[in-house]
N, C-alpha and C positions, 0 to 999 in steps of 0.2 A: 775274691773276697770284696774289691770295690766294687763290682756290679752288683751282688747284691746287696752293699749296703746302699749305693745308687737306688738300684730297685725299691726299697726299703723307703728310703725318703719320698722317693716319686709318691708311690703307696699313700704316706702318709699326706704328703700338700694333698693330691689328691682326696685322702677321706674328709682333711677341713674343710678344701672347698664345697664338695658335697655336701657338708654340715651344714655349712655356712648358708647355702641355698638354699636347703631345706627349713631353715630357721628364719629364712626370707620368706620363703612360700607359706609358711605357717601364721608369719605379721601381715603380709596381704590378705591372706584369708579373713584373719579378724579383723581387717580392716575393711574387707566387703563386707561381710557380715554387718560391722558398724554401720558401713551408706545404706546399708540394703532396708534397714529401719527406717529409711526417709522413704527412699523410692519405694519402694512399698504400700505406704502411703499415702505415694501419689504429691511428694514434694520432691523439683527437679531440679528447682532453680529460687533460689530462698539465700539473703545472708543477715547478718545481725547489724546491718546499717541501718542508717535513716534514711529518709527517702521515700518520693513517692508510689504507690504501690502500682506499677504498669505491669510486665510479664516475668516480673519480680518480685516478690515477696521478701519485704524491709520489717525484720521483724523489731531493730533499735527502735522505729516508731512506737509501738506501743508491746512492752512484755506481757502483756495481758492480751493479746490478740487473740481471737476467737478460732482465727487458725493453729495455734498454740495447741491451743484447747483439743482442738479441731483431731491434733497429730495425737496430742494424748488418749482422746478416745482409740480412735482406731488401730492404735499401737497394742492397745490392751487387745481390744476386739481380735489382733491377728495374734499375737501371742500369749496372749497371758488368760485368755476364753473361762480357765475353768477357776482361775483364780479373783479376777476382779470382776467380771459380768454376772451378774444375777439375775434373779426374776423379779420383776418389779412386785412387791409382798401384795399390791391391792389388785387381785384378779381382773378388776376391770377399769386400770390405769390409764386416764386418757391420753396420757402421754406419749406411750409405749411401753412396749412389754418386758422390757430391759433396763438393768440400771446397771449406772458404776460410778463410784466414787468420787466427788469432787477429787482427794486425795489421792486417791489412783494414777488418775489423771495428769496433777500436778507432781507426782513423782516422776514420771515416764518424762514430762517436760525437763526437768531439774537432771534428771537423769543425762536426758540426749543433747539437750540444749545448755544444762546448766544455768538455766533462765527461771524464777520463780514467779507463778502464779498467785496471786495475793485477791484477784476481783474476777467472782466465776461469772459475772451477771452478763458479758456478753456487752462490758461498754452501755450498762444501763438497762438492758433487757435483757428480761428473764430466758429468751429465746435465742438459736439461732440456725442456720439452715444449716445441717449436714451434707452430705453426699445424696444420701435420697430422701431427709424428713426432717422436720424439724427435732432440733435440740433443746428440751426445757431442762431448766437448773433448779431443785426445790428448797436450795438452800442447804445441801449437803450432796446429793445425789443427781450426776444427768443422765434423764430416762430418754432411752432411743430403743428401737428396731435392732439389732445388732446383726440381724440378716442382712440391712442394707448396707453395712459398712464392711463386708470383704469383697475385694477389687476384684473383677471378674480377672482383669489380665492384670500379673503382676509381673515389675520387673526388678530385680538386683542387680548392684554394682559389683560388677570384676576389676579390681586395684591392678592395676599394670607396672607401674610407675609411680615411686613414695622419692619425693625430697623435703629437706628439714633447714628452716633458717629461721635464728632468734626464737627458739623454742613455738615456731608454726609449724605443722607439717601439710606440705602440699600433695594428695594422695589424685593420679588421673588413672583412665580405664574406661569402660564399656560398659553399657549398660545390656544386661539381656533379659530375654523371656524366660520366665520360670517350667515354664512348658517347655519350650523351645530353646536352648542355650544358641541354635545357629540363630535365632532372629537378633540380632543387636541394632535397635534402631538408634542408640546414638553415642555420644562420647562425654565423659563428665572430669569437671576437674572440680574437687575439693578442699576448701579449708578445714584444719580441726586442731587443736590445742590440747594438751594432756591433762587428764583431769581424771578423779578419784571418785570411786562411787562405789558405795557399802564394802570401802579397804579394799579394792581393784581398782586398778591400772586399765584406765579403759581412754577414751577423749571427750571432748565437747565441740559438737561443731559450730564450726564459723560460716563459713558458707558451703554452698550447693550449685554450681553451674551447670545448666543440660546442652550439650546441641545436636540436635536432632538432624536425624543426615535425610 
């Protein structure tokens, strides 16, 4: 009778810590899925300090950055395609044949960044260079190509490694090819803080470190 209540026990530590694991592997996941909206992108190395902008991206310097902007576009453009990208309504728009929402836009930032966009003008002008064309703002609407802004190679973050002090979580891992899971060209450690968005439990990032092997 005492072995198998013995047994019995074993059994159970056993099924919690399998829980236990499991419910780790499932907060990793949504926590790559989290980074993988930057890298994605095509932002490696970005934090919400000041500072000058070298092979860093200081977004404290200005919340209005065109890079900002920049990630809200293309965010849509990778996920959200059938929801915020339209056709631009005047057939023969010089801008580009695509539009999306000022709003759109500045959602996806507030969203990811928890940062608000308040001046679409690009620091003064109505333009500014995307990934392959330029970006005009008509005052509600920025008309781009939407073809040039999916990343030929993308890559996501794999969370390896979560620690938490004073309500920061420090999340590291790998970055790889979405084609390729073997190609991982380099290793990322992120900051991100908990933060609420349309009554979900999601975060807001603080920074973005890459290093590239």
């Amino acid at each position: 009778m005492k072995r198998k209540l013995f047994s019995g026990a074993l059994i159970l530590v056993l099924a919690v810590m399998a829980l236990g694991a499991s419910r780790q592997s499932s907060e990793y996941r949504r926590m790559g899925i989290f980074l993988s909206n930057f890298t994605e992108a095509g932002l490696y190395n970005f934090d919400l300090e000041e500072g000058d902008m070298d092979s860093i991206l200081h977004f404290g310097n200005n919340p209005n950055s065109a890079e900002l902007i920049r990630f809200g576009i293309i965010h849509n453009v990778i996920n959200n395609p059938k929801t915020t990208i339209k056709r631009c309504p005047d057939r023969h728009c010089e801008y580009g044949r695509d539009i999306i929402s000022g709003a759109s836009a500045a959602a996806s930032v507030r969203k990811y960044f928890d940062l608000r966009i308040n001046n679409h003008t690009f620091s003064g002008s109505d333009t500014f260079d995307g990934p392959d064309a330029e970006v005009y703002y008509d005052g509600r609407n920025y008309h781009i190509n939407a073809a040039d802004w999916r990343p030929e190679t993308v890559y996501y973050a794999e969370v390896q490694d979560v620690s938490s002090s004073r309500g920061i979580i420090t999340m590291t891992g790998e970055l790889y090819n979405l084609r390729d899971k073997q190609d991982r060209p380099g290793t990322f450690t992120a900051t991100a803080r908990p933060h609420v968005w349309d009554d979900k439990d999601t975060w807001a990032i603080l920074s973005l470190y890459t290093e590239w092997r």
